[in-house]
C-alpha positions in Angstrom: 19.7 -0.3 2.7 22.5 2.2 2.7 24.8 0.5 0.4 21.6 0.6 -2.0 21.4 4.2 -1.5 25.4 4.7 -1.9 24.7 2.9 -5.4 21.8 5.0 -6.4 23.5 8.3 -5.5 26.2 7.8 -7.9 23.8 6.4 -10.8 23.7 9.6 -12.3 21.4 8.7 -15.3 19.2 7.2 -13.0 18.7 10.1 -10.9 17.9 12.4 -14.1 15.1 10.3 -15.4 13.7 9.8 -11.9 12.9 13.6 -11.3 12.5 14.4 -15.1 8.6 14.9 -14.1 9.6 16.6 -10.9 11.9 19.7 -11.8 9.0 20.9 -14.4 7.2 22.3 -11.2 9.4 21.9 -8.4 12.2 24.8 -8.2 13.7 23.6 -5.7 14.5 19.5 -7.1 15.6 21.2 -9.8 18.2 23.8 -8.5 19.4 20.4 -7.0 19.5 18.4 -10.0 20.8 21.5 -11.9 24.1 21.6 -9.3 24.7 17.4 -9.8 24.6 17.9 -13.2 27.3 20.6 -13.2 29.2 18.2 -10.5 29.0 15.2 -12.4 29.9 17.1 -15.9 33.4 18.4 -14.2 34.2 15.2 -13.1 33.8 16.1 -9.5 32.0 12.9 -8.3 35.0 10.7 -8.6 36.7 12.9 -5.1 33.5 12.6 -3.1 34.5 12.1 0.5 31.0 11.0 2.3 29.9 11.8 5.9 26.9 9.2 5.9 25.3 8.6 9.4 23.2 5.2 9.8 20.9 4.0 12.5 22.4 0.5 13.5 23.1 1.7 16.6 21.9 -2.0 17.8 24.9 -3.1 15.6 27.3 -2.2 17.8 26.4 -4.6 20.8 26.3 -8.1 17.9 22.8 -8.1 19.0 20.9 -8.1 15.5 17.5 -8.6 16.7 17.5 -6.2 19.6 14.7 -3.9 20.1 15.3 -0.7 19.9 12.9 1.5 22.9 11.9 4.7 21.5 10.2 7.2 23.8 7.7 9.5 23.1 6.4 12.1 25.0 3.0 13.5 25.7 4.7 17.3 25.0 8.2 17.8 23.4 9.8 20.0 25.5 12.7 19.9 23.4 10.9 21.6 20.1 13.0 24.9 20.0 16.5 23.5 20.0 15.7 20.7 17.4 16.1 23.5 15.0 19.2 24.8 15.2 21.1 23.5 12.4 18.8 22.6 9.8 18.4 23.9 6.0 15.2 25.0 4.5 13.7 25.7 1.1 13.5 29.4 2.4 16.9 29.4 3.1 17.2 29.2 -0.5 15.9 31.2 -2.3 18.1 34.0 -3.1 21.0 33.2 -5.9 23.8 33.7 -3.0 23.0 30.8 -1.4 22.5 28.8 -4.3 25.9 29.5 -5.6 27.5 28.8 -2.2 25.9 25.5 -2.2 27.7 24.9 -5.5 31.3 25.9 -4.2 30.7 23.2 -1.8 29.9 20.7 -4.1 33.0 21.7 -6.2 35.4 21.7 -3.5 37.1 19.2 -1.0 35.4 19.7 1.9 33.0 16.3 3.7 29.6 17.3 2.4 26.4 15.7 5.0 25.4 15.3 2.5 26.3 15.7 -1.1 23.4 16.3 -3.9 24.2 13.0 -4.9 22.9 11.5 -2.1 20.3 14.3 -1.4 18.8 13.3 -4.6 18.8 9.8 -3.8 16.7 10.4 -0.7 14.0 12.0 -2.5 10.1 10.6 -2.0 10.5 10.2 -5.9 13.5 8.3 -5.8 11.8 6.3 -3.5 8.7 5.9 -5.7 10.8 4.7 -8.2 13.1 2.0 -6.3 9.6 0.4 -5.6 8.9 -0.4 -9.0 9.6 -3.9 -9.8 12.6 -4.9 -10.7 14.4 -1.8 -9.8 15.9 -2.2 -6.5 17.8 -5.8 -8.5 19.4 -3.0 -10.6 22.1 -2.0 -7.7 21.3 -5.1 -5.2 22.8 -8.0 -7.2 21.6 -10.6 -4.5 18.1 -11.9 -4.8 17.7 -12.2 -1.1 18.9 -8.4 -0.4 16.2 -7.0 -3.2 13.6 -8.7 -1.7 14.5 -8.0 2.3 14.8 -4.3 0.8 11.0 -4.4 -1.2 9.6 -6.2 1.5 10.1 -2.5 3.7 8.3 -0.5 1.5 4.9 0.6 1.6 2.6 1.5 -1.1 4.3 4.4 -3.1 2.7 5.4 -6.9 3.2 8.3 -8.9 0.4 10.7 -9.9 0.9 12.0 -12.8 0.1 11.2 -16.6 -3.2 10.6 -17.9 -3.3 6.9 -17.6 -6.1 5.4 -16.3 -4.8 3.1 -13.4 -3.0 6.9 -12.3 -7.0 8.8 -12.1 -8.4 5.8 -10.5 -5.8 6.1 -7.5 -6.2 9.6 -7.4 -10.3 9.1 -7.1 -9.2 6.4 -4.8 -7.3 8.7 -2.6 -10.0 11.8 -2.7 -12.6 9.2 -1.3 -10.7 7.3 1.2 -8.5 10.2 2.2 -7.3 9.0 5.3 -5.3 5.6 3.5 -3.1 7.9 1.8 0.1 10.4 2.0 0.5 12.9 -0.4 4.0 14.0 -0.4 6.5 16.6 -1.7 10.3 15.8 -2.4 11.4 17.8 1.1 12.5 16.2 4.3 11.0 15.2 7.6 7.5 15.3 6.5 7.6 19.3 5.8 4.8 19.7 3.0 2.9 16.3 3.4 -1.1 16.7 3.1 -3.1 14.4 5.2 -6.7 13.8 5.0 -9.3 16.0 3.8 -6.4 18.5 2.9 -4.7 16.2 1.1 -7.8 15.5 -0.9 -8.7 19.2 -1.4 -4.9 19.2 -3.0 -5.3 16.6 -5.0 -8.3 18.4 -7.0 -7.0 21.2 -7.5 -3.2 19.8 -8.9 -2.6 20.1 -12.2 -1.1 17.2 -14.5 2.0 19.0 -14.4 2.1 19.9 -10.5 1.4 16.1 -9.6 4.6 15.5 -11.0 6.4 16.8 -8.1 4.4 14.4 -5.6 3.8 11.4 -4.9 1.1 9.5 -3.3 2.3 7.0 -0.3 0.2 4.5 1.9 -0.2 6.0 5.1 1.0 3.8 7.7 -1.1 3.1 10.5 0.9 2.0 13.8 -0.4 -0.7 16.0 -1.4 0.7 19.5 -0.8 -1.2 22.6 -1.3 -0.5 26.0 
């Protein structure tokens, strides 16, 4: 999975027609996409030093089937810390900030990460790589691709007037709580779940659907 994602992040064309529909209403994809462009068109890419953190912690002991034990509270009493370092959309919003962001891009320094690979960790990108026949286009084996498709759940853009896309959408308002309606931010911020996802959905324009998609919501198996 993150050599696909290495592939995609420096598939430049790819990344452009993947967010075409999302930049028309989303200002903040687009400032992104604006600043790859510029990167890519000075040559920039080719000098990219990554930082890229993966979870294979499990890796590191030649146990490949090991279960990984992840505890979860009753309360978080760790909530205030957990935000520390982190980068929101409000963090930028002024021009400042966008132009700093570009001076990193353009210099030397280990970005974590670059737009590159920001882009490529989009819920459109992600949309998009579950397509048929897309993930084969930077997973040459046959047996990767389908290890990789066989991870994703249901993920189906929104917008256009075709009628399979109004059907899912009627789908969605009616059986709210099967469905994700999500924005191109991280860790969940801006997802609409039930009912408030189907109040958002009528109101949406064409245009404004572009910038979401619409996800199967997962439903964990609980054991005692």
């Amino acid at each position: 999975m993150a050599t696909l994602y290495h592939e995609v992040a420096y598939d430049y064309e790819f990344l452009i027609d993947c967010h075409k529909d999302v930049v028309k209403s989303d200002s903040f994809t687009r400032k992104l996409l604006e600043i790859f462009e510029k990167v890519i068109a000075e040559g920039e890419e080719t000098f990219q030093i990554l930082h890229n953190v993966d979870g294979s912690d499990r890796q590191l002991f030649s146990i490949p089937d090991a279960v990984v034990l992840v505890i979860v509270e009753e309360e978080n009493e760790n909530q205030i810390d957990q935000r520390h370092v982190e980068s929101t959309i409000t963090l930028f919003q002024p021009f400042r900030e966008w132009d700093a962001r570009l001076l990193i891009e353009r210099s030397d320094a280990i970005k974590s990460p670059w737009t590159g690979l920001q882009v490529a960790n989009t819920k459109k990108t992600q949309q998009v790589l579950a397509e048929d026949g897309v993930v084969e286009r930077f997973v040459g084996n046959p047996r990767d691709a389908a290890a990789i498709q066989a991870t994703f759940a249901g993920l189906w853009a929104i917008n256009g007037s075709h009628p399979v896309i109004g059907k899912l959408i009627k789908d969605a308002i009616a059986h709210p709580s099967r469905h994700v309606l999500k924005p191109q931010l991280e860790g969940g911020g801006g997802n609409f779940y039930g009912e408030n996802m189907a109040e958002k959905l009528k109101i949406l324009t064409e245009e404004e659907r572009g910038a979401f998609i619409l996800m199967e919501r997962i439903q964990p198996l609980v054991a005692e």
